[in-house]
C-alpha positions as CSV (number, residue, x, y, z in Angstrom):
1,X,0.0,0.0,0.0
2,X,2.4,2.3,1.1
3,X,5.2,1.6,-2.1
4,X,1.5,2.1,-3.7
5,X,1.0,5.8,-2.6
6,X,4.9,6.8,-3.0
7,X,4.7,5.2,-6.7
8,X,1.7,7.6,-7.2
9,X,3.4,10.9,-5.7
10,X,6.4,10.4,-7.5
11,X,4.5,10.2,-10.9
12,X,2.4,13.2,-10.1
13,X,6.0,15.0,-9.2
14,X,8.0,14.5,-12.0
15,X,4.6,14.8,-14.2
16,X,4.1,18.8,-12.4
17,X,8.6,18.8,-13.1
18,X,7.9,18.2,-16.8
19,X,5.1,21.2,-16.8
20,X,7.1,23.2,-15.2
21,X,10.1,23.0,-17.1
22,X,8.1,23.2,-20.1
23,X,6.3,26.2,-19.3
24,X,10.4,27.5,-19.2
25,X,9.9,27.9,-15.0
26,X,12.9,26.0,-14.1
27,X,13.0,26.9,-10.8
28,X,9.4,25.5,-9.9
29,X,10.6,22.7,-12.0
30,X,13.6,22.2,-10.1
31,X,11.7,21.9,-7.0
32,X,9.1,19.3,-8.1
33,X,11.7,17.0,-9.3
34,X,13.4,17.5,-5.9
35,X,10.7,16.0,-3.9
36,X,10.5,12.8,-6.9
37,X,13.7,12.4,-5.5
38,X,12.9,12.6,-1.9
39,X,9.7,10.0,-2.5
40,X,12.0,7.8,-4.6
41,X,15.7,8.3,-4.7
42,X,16.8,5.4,-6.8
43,X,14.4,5.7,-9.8
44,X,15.8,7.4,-13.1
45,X,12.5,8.0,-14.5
46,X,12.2,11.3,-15.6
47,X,15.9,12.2,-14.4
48,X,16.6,13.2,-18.0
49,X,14.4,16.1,-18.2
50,X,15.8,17.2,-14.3
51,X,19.4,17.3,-15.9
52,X,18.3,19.4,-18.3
53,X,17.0,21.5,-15.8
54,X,19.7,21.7,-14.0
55,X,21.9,22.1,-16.6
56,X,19.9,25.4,-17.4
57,X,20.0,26.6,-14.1
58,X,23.6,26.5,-14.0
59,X,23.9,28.2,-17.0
60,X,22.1,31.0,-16.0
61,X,23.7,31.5,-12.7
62,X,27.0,31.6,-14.6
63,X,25.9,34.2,-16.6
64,X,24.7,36.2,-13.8
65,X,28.4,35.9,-12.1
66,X,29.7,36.9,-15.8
67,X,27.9,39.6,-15.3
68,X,28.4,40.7,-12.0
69,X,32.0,40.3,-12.6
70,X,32.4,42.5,-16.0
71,X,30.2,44.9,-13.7
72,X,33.1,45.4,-11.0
């Protein structure tokens, strides 16, 4: 019952992950896939969509430090 329910609230998390990152909201995306990984550490499922976001979220926070640092 209970591997039931975590199956469940992992598919529902990495389902709201992918709508998130495809409405270009990584952050809310990076968050969702987050607590997939809390409910189910081990499973890849959907992990190829959370790279990507955190691939892009590293990108931009490099480009903000470019920034700040042409800015000093």
């Amino acid at each position: 019952m209970l591997l039931t329910i975590c199956n469940m609230m992992l598919g529902c998390f990495k389902q709201v992950g992918k709508v998130y990152f495809e409405l270009v909201d990584y952050l809310e995306a990076d968050q969702a896939f987050g607590l997939a990984r809390q409910v189910m550490p081990y499973s890849l499922e959907g992990m190829d969509v959370y790279s990507t976001v955190l691939y892009v979220s590293l990108y931009y926070i490099s480009l903000v430090f470019c920034d700040i640092s042409h800015s000093v």
